[in-house]
C-alpha positions as a Python dict, from the first residue, in 0.01 Angstrom:
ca = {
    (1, 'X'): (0, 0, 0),
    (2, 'X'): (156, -334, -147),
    (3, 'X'): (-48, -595, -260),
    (4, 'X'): (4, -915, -32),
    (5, 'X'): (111, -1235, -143),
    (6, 'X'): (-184, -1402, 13),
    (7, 'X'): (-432, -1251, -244),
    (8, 'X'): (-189, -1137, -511),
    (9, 'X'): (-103, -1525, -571),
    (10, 'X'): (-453, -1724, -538),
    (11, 'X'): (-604, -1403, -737),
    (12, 'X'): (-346, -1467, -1042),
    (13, 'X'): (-367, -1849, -1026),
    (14, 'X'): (-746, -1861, -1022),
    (15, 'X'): (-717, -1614, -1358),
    (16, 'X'): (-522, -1875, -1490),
    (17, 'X'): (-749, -2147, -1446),
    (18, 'X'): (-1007, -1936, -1561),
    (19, 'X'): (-810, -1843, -1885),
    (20, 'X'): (-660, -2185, -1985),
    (21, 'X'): (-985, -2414, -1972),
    (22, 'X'): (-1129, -2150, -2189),
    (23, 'X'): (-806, -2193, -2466),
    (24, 'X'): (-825, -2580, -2385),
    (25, 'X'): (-1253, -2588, -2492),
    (26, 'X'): (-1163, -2334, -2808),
    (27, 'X'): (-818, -2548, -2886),
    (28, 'X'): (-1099, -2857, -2849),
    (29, 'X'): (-1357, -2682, -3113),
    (30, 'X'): (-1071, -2613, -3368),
    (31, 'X'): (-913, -2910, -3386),
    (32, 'X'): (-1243, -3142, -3314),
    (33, 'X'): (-1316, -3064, -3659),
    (34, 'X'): (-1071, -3229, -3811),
    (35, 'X'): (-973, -3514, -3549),
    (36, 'X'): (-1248, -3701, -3374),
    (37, 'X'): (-1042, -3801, -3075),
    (38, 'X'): (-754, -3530, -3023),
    (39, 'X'): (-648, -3603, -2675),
    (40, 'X'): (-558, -3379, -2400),
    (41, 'X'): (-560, -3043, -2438),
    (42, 'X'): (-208, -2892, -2367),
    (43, 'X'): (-346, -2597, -2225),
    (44, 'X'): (-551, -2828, -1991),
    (45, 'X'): (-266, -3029, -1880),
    (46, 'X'): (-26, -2695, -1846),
    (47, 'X'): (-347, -2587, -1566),
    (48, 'X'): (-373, -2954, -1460),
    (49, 'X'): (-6, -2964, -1385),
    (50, 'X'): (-4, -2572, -1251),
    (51, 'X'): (-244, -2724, -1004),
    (52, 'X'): (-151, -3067, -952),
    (53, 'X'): (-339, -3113, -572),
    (54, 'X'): (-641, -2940, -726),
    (55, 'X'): (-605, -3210, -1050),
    (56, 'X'): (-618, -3512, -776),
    (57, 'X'): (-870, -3377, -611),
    (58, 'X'): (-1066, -3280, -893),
    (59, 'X'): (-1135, -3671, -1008),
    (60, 'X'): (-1355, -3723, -761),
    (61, 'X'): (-1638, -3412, -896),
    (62, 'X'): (-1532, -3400, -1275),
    (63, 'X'): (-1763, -3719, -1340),
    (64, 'X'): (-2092, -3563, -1106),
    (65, 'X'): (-2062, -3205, -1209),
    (66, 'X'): (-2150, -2991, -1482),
    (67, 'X'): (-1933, -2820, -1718),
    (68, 'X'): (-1946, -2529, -1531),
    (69, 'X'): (-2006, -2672, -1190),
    (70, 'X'): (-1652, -2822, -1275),
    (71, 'X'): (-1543, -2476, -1405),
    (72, 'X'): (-1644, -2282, -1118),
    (73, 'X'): (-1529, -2568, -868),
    (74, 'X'): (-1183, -2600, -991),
    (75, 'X'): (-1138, -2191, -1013),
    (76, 'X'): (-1219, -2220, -626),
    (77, 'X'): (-1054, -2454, -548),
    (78, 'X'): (-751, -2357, -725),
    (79, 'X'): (-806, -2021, -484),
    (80, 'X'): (-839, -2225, -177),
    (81, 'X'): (-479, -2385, -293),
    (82, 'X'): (-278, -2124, -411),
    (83, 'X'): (-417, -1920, -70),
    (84, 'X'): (-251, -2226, 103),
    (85, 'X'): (16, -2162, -55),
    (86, 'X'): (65, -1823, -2),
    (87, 'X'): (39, -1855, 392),
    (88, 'X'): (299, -2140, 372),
    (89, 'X'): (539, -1893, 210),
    (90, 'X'): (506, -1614, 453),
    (91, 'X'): (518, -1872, 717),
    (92, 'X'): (835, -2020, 597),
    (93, 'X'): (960, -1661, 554),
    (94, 'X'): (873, -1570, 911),
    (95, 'X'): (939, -1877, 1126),
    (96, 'X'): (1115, -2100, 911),
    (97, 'X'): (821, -2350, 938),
    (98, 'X'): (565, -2451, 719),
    (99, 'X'): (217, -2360, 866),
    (100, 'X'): (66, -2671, 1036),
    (101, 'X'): (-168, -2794, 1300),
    (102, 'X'): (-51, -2787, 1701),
    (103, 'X'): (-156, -3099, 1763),
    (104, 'X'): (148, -3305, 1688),
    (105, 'X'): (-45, -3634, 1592),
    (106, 'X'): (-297, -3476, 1354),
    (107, 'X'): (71, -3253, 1233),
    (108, 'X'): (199, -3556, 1165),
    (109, 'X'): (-20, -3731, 974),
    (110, 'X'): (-87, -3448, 751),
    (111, 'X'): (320, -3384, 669),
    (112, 'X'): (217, -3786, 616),
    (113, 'X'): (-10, -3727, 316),
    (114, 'X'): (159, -3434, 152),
    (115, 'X'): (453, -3644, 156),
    (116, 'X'): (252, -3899, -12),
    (117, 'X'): (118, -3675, -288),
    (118, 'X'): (464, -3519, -340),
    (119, 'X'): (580, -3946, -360),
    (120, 'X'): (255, -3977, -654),
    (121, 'X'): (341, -3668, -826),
    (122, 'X'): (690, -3735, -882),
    (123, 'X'): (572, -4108, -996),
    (124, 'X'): (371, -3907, -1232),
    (125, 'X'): (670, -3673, -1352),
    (126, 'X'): (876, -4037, -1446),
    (127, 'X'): (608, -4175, -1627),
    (128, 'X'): (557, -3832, -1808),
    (129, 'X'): (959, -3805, -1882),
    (130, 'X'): (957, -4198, -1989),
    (131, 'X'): (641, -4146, -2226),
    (132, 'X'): (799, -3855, -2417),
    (133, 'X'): (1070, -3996, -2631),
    (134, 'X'): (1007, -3883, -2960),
    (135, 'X'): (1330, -3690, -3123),
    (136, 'X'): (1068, -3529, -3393),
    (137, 'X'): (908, -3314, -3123),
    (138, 'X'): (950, -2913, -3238),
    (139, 'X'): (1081, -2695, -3014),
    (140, 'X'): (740, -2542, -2892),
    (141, 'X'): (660, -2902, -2850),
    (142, 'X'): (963, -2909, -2603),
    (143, 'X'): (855, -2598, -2411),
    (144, 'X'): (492, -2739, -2398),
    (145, 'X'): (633, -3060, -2203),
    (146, 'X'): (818, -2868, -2022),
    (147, 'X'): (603, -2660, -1880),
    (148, 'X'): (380, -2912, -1763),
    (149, 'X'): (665, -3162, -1657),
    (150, 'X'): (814, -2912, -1465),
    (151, 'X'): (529, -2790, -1239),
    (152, 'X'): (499, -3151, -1130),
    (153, 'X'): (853, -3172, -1045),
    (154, 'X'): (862, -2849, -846),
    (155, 'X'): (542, -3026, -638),
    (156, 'X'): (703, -3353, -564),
    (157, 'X'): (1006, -3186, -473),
    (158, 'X'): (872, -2887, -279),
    (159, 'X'): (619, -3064, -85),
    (160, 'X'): (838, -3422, 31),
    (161, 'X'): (1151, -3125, 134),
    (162, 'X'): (930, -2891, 302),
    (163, 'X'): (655, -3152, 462),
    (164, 'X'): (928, -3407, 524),
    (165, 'X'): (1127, -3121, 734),
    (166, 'X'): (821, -3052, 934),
    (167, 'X'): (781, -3441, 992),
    (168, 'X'): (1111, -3473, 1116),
    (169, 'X'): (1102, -3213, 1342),
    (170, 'X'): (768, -3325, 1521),
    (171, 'X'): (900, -3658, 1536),
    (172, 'X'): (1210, -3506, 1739),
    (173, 'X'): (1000, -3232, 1931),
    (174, 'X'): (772, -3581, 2014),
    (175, 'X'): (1068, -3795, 2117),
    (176, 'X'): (1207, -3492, 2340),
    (177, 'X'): (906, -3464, 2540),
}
């Protein structure tokens, strides 16, 4: 029996937010020894970028929760997403729609706000691309920034395309009525 996408995909996701906080607090330990204020951890921002709803979301509990209240939060919620994501994709495989609400008003306003946070992550991907401008960056320093740059990209793109589709087509199955 095949694994399904719905559980194959949140199950690997949420291993990878377990697995990359853990490098980004032993990357932190390492280096905190010999730099009191090191930054971001890339391995943080590669999970950050992975799961760039989660990462919005996650603002508003990083600040109230513990360090692993926050650990086990984000791990769930990055199951939650990626489960999402997974049911959009056999959606879009099946009926050529993304998977929505019926009621056209509350459809509409939520293609509204993913369209929105596709809009702020791709702000985020041009201030990312104009920040990096150093010509002394190694090449793992390119593949770094590129594999957090282009998980943001893929976001913006996928969710204004795909949510701005579905809004287009309510607003026409709206005005047909």
């Amino acid at each position: 029996m095949p694994v399904k996408l719905r559980y194959a995909l949140p199950g690997a996701q949420m291993a990878l937010a377990v697995g990359l906080p853990w490098w980004s607090d032993r990357w932190f330990k390492t280096v905190g020894r010999f730099d009191d204020m090191p930054g971001p951890a890339p391995a943080s921002r590669l999970c950050d970028s992975i799961n760039a709803p989660v990462a919005l979301v996650r603002v508003l509990w990083v600040r109230h929760a513990s360090t692993l209240g926050d650990y086990v939060a984000l791990v769930l919620a990055v199951g939650v997403l990626w489960y999402w994501v997974a049911l959009n994709v056999e959606s879009w495989r099946r009926e050529r729609a993304v998977l929505g609400f019926r009621w056209i008003p509350l459809r509409v306003a939520v293609n509204l706000l993913l369209i929105a946070v596709g809009a702020f992550w791709g702000l985020a991907f041009a201030a990312e691309v104009r920040d990096v401008r150093s010509p002394y960056l190694h090449w793992s320093g390119w593949l770094w920034i590129s594999g957090i740059l282009g998980p943001l990209l893929a976001w913006s793109v996928v969710l204004i395309f795909f949510f701005g589709r579905d809004f287009v087509l309510c607003l026409r199955k709206k005005a047909s009525q």
